[in-house]
C-alpha positions in Angstrom: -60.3 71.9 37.1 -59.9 74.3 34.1 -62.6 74.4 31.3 -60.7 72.4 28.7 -61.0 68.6 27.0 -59.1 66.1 27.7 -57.0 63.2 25.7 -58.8 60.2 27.1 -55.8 59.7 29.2 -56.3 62.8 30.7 -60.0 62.5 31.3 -59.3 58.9 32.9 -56.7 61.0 35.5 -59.5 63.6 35.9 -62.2 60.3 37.1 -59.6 59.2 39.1 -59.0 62.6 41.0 -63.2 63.1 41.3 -63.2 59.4 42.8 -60.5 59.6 45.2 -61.0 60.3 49.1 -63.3 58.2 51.6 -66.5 59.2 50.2 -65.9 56.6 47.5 -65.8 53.2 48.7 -64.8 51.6 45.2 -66.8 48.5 43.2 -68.4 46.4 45.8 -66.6 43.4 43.9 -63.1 42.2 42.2 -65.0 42.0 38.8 -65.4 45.7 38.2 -62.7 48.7 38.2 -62.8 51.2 40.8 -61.6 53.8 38.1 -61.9 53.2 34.4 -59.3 53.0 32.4 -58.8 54.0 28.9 -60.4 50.9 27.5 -63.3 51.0 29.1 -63.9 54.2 28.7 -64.6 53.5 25.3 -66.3 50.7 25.9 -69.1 52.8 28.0 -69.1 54.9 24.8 -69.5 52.4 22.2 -72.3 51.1 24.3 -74.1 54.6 24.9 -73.6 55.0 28.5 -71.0 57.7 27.8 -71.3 60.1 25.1 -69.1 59.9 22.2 -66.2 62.1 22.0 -66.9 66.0 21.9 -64.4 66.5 19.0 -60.7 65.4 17.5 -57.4 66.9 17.3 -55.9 64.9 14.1 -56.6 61.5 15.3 -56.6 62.5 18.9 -60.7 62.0 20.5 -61.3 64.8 23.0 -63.5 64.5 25.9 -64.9 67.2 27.9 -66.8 67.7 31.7 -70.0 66.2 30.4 -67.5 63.0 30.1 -66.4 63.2 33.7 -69.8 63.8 35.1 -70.7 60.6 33.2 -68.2 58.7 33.8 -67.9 59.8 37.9 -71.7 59.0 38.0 -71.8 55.5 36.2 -68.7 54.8 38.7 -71.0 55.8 42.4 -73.9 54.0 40.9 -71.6 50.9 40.6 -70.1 51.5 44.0 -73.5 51.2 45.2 -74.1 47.9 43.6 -76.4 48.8 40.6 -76.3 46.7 37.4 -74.5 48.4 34.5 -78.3 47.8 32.7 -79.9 49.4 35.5 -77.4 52.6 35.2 -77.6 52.5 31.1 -81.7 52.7 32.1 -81.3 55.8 34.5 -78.1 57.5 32.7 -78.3 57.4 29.4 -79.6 61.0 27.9 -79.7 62.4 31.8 -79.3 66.2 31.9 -75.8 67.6 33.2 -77.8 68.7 36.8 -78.7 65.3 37.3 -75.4 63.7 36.9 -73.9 66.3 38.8 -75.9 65.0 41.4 -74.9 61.5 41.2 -71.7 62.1 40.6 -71.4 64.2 43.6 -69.3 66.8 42.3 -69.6 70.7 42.8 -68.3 72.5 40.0 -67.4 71.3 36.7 -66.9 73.5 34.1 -68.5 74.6 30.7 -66.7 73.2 27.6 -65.2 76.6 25.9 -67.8 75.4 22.9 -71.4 74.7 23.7 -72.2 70.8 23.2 -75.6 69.8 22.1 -77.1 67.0 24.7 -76.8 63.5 23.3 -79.6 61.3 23.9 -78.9 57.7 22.5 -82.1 55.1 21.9 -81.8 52.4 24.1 -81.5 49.9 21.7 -80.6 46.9 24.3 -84.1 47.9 25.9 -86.8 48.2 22.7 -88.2 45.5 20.3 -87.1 46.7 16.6 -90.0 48.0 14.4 -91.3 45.5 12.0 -89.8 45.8 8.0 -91.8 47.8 5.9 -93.6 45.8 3.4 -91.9 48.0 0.5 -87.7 47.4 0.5 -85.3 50.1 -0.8 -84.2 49.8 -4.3 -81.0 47.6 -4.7 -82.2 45.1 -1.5 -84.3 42.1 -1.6 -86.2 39.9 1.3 -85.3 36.7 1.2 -87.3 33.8 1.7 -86.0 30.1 2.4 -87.4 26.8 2.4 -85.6 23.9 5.0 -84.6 21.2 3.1 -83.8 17.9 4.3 -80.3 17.2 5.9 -79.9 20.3 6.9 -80.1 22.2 3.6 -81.5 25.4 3.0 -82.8 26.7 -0.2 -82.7 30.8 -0.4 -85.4 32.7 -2.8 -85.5 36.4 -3.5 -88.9 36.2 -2.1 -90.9 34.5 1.0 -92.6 31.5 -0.3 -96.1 30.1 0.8 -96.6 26.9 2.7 -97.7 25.3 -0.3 -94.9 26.7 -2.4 -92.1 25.4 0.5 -94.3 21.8 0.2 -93.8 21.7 -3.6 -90.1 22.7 -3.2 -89.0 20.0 -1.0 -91.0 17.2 -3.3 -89.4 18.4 -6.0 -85.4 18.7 -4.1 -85.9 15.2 -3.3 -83.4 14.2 -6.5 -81.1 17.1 -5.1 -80.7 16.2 -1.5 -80.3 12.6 -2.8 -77.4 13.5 -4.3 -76.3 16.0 -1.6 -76.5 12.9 0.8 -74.6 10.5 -1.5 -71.9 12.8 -1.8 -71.7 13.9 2.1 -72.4 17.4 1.9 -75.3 17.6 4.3 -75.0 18.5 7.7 -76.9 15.2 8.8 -74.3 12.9 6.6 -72.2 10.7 8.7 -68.9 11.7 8.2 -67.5 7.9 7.6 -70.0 8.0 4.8 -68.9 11.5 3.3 -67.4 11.0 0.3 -64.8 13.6 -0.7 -65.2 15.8 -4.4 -61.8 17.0 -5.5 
């Protein structure tokens, strides 16, 4: 291997070189790939469990050893029957040295640039924080109130219970009207009248 990036296409050929011989037994099922293909390649990346591409030539995404230590890892985890969750858990943001290990490859080389490590949140795996009580200018928190029939009212604010109480006694002319003309989700549709 020469200390270069790769096309994706040529990365995919390099994963397929790493993996072959009888050290590799393959995916233990007929639902996963023995060696990933271009597509799903990027699909590891758009989901953090490879990192994006090191850089672009025009439109071209280049990839470099980091890649194919990532990739060759994910690839010997799954040939050992691990859950893609379970390798995102252990992979994701792992040090070259330790994917090297996995992966079970000698000697890859240095990109001709230094890369800085990538380490992606695990977004799948934490709760999100709560709002902040203050929004940024030019958004709003809305608020709604259930309405009969399946009618929602949206505010630019979150009501009170006895504000959404008040609201629905006073929509009861509305979703009478709603009803009449079959434009709730609860209308029968033989009853649904047509507006044109």
């Amino acid at each position: 291997m020469d200390a270069t990036e790769w096309t994706l296409d040529e990365l995919a050929a390099r994963v397929a070189e790493a993996l072959h011989g009888p050290a590799y037994p393959g995916a233990p099922n007929g639902r996963v790939r023995d060696v990933p293909d271009a597509r799903a390649i990027r699909w590891y990346s758009t989901i953090g469990l490879v990192d994006r591409p090191s850089g672009m030539r025009g439109r071209t995404a280049l990839y470099g050893p980091r890649h194919l230590l990532q990739l060759v890892a994910v690839k010997r985890r799954q040939a050992q029957g691990h859950k893609l969750a379970d390798i995102q858990a252990e992979l994701a943001g792992a040090p070259d040295e330790d994917l090297r290990r996995i992966a079970q490859l000698r000697v890859v080389p240095n990109p001709p640039r230094a890369q800085p490590a990538v380490t992606r949140a695990k977004f799948w795996a934490e709760r999100p924080a709560p709002p902040s009580r203050s929004t940024p200018p030019g958004t709003h928190t809305l608020g709604g109130v259930d309405l009969e029939g399946g009618a929602l009212l949206l505010l630019p604010q979150v009501p009170t219970d006895a504000d959404a109480a008040a609201i629905r006694e006073a929509a009861r002319p509305l979703i009478d009207l709603l009803t009449e003309r079959g434009l709730l989700a609860d209308t029968p549709a033989e009853t649904a009248k047509t507006t044109e």
